[in-house]
C-alpha positions as CSV (number, residue, x, y, z in Angstrom):
1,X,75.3,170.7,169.5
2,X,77.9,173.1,168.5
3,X,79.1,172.9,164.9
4,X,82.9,173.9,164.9
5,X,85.7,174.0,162.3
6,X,89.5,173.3,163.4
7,X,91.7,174.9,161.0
8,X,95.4,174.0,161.5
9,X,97.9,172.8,159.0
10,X,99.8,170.9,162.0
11,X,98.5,167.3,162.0
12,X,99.3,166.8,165.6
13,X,97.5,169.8,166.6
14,X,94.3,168.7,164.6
15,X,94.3,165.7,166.3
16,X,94.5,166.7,169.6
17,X,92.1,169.9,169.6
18,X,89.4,166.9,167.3
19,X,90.2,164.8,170.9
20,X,90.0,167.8,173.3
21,X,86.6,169.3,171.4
22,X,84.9,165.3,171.1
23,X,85.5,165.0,174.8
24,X,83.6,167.5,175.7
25,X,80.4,165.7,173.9
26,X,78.8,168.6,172.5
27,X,80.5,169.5,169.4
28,X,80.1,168.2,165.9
29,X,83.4,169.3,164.3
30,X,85.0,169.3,161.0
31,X,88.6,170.0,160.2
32,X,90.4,172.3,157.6
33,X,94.7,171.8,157.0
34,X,94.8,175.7,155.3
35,X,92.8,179.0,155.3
36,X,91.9,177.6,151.9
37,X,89.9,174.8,153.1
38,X,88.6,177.1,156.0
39,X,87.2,179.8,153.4
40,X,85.0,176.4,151.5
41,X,84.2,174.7,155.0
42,X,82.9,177.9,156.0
43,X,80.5,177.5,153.5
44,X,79.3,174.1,153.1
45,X,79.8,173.1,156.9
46,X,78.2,176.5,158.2
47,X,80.1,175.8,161.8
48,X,78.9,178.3,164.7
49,X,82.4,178.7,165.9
50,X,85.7,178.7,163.7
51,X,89.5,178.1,165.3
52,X,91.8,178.9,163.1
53,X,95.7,179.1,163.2
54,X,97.5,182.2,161.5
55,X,100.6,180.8,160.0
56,X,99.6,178.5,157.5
57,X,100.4,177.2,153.6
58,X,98.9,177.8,150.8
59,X,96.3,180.2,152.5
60,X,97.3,181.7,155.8
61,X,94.3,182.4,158.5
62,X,94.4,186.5,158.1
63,X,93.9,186.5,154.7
64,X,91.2,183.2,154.9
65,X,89.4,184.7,158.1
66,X,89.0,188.5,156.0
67,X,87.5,186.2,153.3
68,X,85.5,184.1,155.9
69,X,84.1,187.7,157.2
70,X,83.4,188.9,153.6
71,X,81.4,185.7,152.9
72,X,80.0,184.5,156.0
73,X,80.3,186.3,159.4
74,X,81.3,183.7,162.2
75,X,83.0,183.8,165.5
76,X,86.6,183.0,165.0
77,X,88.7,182.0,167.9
78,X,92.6,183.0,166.3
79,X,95.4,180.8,167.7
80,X,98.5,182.6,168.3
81,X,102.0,182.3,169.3
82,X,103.5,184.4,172.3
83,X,105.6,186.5,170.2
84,X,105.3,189.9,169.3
85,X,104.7,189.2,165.9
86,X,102.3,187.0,166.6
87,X,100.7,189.5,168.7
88,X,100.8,192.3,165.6
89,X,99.0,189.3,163.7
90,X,96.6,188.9,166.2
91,X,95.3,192.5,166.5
92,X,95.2,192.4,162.9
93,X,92.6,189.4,163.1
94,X,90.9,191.1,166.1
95,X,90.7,194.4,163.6
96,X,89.5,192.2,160.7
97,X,86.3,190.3,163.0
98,X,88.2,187.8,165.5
99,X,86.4,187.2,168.4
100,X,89.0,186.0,170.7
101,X,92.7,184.6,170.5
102,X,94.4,181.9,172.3
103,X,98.1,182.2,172.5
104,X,100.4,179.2,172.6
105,X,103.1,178.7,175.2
106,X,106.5,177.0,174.5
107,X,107.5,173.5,175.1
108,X,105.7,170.8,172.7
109,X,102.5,170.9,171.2
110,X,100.9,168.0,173.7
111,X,102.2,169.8,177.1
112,X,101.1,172.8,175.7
113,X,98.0,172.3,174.7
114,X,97.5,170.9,178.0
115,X,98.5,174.3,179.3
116,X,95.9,176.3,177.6
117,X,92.5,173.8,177.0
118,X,90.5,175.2,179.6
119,X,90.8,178.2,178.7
120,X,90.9,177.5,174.8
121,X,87.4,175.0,175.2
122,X,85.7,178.1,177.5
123,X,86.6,180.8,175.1
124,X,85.1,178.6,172.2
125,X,82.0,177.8,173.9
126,X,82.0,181.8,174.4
127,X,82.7,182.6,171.2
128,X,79.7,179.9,169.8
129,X,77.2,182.3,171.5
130,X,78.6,185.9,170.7
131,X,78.6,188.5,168.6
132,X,80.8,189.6,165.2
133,X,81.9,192.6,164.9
134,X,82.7,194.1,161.3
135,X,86.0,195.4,160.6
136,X,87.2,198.6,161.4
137,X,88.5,200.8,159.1
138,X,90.2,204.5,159.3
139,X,87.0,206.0,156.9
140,X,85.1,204.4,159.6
141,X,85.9,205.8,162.7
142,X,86.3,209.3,161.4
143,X,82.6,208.7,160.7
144,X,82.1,207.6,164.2
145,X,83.6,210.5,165.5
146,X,81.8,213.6,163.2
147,X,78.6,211.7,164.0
148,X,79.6,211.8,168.0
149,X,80.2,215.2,168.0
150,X,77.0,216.2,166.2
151,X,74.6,214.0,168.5
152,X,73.3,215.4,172.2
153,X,74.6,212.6,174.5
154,X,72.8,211.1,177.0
155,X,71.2,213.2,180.5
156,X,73.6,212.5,183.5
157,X,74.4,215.1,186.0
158,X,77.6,216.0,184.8
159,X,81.2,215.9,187.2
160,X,82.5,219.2,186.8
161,X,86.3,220.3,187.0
162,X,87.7,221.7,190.3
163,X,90.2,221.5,193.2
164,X,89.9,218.2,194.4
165,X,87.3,217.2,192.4
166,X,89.5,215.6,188.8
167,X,88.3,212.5,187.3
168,X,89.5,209.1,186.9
169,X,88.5,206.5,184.7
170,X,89.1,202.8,185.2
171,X,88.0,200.3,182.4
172,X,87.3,196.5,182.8
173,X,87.2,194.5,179.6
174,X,87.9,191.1,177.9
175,X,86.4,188.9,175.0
176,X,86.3,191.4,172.5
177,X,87.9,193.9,174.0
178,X,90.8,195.4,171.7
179,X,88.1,195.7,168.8
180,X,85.5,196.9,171.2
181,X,88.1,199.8,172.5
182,X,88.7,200.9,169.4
183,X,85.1,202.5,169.9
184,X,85.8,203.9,172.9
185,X,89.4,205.1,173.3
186,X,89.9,207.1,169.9
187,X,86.6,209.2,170.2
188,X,88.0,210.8,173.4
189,X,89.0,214.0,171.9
190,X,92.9,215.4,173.1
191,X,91.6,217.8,175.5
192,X,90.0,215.4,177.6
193,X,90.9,216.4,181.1
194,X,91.0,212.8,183.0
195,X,93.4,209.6,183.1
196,X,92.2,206.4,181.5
197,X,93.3,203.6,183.0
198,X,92.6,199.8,181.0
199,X,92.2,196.6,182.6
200,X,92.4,194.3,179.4
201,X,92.6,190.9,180.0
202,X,95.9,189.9,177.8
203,X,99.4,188.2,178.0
204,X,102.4,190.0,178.4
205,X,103.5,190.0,175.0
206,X,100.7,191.6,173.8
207,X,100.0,194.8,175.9
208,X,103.1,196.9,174.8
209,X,101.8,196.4,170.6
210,X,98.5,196.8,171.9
211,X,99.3,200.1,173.6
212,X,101.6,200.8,170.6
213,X,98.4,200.0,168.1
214,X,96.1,202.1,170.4
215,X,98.5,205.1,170.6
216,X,98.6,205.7,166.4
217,X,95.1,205.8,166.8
218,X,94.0,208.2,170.0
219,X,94.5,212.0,169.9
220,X,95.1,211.1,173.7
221,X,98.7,209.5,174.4
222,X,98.4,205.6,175.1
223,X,101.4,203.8,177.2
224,X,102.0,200.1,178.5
225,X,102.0,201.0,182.4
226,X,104.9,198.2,182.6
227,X,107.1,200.5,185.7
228,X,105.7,203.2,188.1
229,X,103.9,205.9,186.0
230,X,102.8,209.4,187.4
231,X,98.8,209.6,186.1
232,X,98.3,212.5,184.2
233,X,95.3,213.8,182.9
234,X,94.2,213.0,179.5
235,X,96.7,210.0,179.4
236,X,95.9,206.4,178.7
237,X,97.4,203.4,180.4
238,X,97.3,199.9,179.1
239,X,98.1,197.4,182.3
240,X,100.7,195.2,181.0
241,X,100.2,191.4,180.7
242,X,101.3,189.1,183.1
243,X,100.6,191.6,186.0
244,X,98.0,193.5,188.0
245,X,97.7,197.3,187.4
246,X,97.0,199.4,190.5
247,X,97.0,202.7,191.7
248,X,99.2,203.9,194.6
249,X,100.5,206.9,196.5
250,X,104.1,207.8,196.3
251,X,104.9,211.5,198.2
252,X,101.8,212.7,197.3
253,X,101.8,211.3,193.7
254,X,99.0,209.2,192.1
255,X,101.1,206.6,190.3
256,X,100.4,203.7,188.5
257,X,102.1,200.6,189.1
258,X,102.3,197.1,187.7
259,X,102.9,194.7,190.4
260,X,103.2,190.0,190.1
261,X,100.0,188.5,189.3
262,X,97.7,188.5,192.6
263,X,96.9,185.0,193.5
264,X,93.9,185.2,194.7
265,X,92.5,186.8,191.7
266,X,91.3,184.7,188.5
267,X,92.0,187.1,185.8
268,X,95.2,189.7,184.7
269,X,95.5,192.1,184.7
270,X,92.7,192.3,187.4
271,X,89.9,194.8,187.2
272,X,88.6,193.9,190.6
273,X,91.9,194.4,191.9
274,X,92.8,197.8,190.2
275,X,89.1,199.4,191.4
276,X,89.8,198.5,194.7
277,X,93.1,200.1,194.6
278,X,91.3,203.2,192.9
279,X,89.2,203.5,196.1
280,X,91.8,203.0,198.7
281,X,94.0,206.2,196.6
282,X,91.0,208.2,195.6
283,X,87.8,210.2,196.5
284,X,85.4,207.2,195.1
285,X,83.0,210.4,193.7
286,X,85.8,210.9,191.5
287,X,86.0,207.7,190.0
288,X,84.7,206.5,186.8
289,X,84.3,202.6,186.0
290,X,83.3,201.5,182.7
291,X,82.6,198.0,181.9
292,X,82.9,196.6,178.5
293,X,82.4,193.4,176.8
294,X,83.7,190.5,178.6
295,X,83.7,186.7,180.0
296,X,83.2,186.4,184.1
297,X,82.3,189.0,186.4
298,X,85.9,190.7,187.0
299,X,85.6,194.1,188.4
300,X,81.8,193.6,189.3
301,X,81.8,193.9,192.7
302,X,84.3,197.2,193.3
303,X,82.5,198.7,190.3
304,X,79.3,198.4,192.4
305,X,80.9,199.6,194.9
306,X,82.3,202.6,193.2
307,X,78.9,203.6,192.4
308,X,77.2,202.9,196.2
309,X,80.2,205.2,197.2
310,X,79.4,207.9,195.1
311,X,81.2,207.5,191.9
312,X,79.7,206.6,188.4
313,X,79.8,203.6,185.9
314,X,78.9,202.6,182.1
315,X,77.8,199.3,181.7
316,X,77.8,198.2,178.0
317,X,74.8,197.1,176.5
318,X,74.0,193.8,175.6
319,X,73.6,194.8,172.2
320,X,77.2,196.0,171.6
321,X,78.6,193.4,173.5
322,X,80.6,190.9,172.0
323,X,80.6,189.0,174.9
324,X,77.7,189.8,177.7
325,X,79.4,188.7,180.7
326,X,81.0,191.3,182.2
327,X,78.7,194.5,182.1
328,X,75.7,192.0,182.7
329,X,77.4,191.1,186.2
330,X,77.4,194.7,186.7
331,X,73.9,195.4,185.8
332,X,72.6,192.2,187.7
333,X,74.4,193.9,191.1
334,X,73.1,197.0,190.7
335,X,76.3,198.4,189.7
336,X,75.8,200.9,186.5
337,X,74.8,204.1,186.9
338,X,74.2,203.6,182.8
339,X,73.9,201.5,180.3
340,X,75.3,202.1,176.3
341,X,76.9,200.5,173.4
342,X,80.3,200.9,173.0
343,X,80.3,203.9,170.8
344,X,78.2,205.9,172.8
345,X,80.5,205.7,175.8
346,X,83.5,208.3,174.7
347,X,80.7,210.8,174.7
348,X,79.2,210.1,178.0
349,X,82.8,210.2,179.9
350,X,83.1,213.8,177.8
351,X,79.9,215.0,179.3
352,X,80.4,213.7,182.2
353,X,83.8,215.4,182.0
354,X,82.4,218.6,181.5
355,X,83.8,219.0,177.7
């Protein structure tokens, strides 16, 4: 069984996520009405899983999760509105320890629920089996990055610089994944040479802060690829939410672009979608796929392929991984050329970069 606390100060919504969770026959749940309750539930109840709502009396679920992760680590699922504020409160949860966020459409609380309980009962059930992260801090990652640059990274033949010959990197990621960047993106140093394109599962209310967020802390420029973007080396580009990223070829120019969610794919933006786009425009030795943390196998299968065809990929280790979904698909197909944690990456693209 799966012990899990519902923390909501909405008495409608406790009642239907208690109906939605006892459904399912496998959880033994207990409910909080405020982050205060949460905070002492955490404790006495010990759940495995924790959803908790952000704008609450009395106690609202930032301040109660940053006690909850002081106290007693425990995957937290944050439930969100669509707004950009409730996306700034989000990354702010995800910084803190959050696992994973479910956002909240419009309409009433019963149709939407309805909307989102597949997804909300899957990324609980996730969540129940994953790892926390601690928070992040500034002190921290400056850490990170003296230590980077003192340590020898790992052997791989290294992709030199040339005519013809520029890199590209694409990155798949998911559960966990704006934490889990934050170990990646900001220890690639300004003069690295290559574009960095991110497939982040996310709504579309949440890429542009995300980009904005990701941008104060990169010596590399980050942007929402929300129009048709020349790539540049040594640029970032978040796909926007509520689209598919991919690369195309306009007079000559490598451009990103963000087109309408592709049917036939289960996840947005897509990873699969924007490495197969990466091999149609580019030399696939040229390419780069790195996998992070993840549900589902998006992007496993062209980032196999990138590597049969002579590029390179990074599968993240099941150690780092919040969730190990994505890289293990990877790894299961053959598919990485390496395996790290997620602050080891950075210096393998900068060696692989020839930096």
């Amino acid at each position: 069984m799966i012990k899990l606390l519902i923390v909501d100060d909405s008495a409608l919504m406790r009642r239907l996520l208690n109906t939605l969770f006892q459904a399912e026959g496998d959880f033994t749940i207990q409910i909080a009405h405020n982050g205060k309750e949460a905070v002492a539930l955490n404790r006495d109840f010990m759940p495995d899983v924790v959803t908790l709502d952000i704008n609450m009396p009395e106690m609202d679920g930032i301040t109660a999760l940053s006690l909850i992760m002081a106290e007693r680590p425990v995957p937290v699922v944050m439930v969100s509105s669509l707004t950009e504020k409730g996306a700034l409160a989000t990354f702010e949860a995800l910084h803190l320890g959050a696992v994973d966020y479910v956002t909240k459409p419009g309409g009433t609380i019963s149709l939407s629920l309805e909307e989102i309980s597949k997804t909300l009962i899957s990324k609980v059930r996730a969540a129940a089996g994953s790892k926390v992260k601690g928070k992040s801090s500034a002190r921290g990652l400056a850490q990170r990055l003296r230590e980077e640059r003192e340590k020898p990274p790992t052997r791989q033949p290294v992709i030199r610089r040339g005519p013809g010959n520029e890199g590209l990197v694409i990155i798949g990621v998911s559960t966990g994944g704006p934490r889990t960047l934050e170990d990646v993106l900001p220890l690639l140093p300004a003069d690295f040479p290559w574009p960095v394109l991110v497939a982040q599962h996310m709504p579309s209310t949440f890429t542009r802060p995300f980009a904005d967020r990701m941008n104060g802390l990169c010596p590399l420029a980050v942007v929402e690829a929300s129009q048709p973007m020349p790539v540049e080396p040594g640029k970032i580009y978040i796909g926007k939410g509520g689209a598919d990223m991919v690369l195309g070829n306009r007079s000559g120019t490598l451009t990103v672009l963000a087109k309408p969610e592709h049917k036939d794919y289960m996840w947005h933006p897509s990873v699969e979608l924007l490495g197969r786009s990466a091999l149609e425009c580019c030399d696939p030795s040229r390419v780069v796929g790195v996998m992070l943390t993840g549900m589902g196998h998006d992007g496993a299968d062209v980032f196999a392929e990138i590597k049969k065809r002579g590029g390179r990929t990074i599968a993240e280790s099941e150690e780092s991984s919040v969730v190990f979904g994505m890289p293990a698909e990877l790894i299961a197909r053959g598919g990485a050329s390496i395996v790290l944690p997620s602050d080891k990456v950075a210096r393998q693209l900068i060696t692989w970069a020839g930096r």
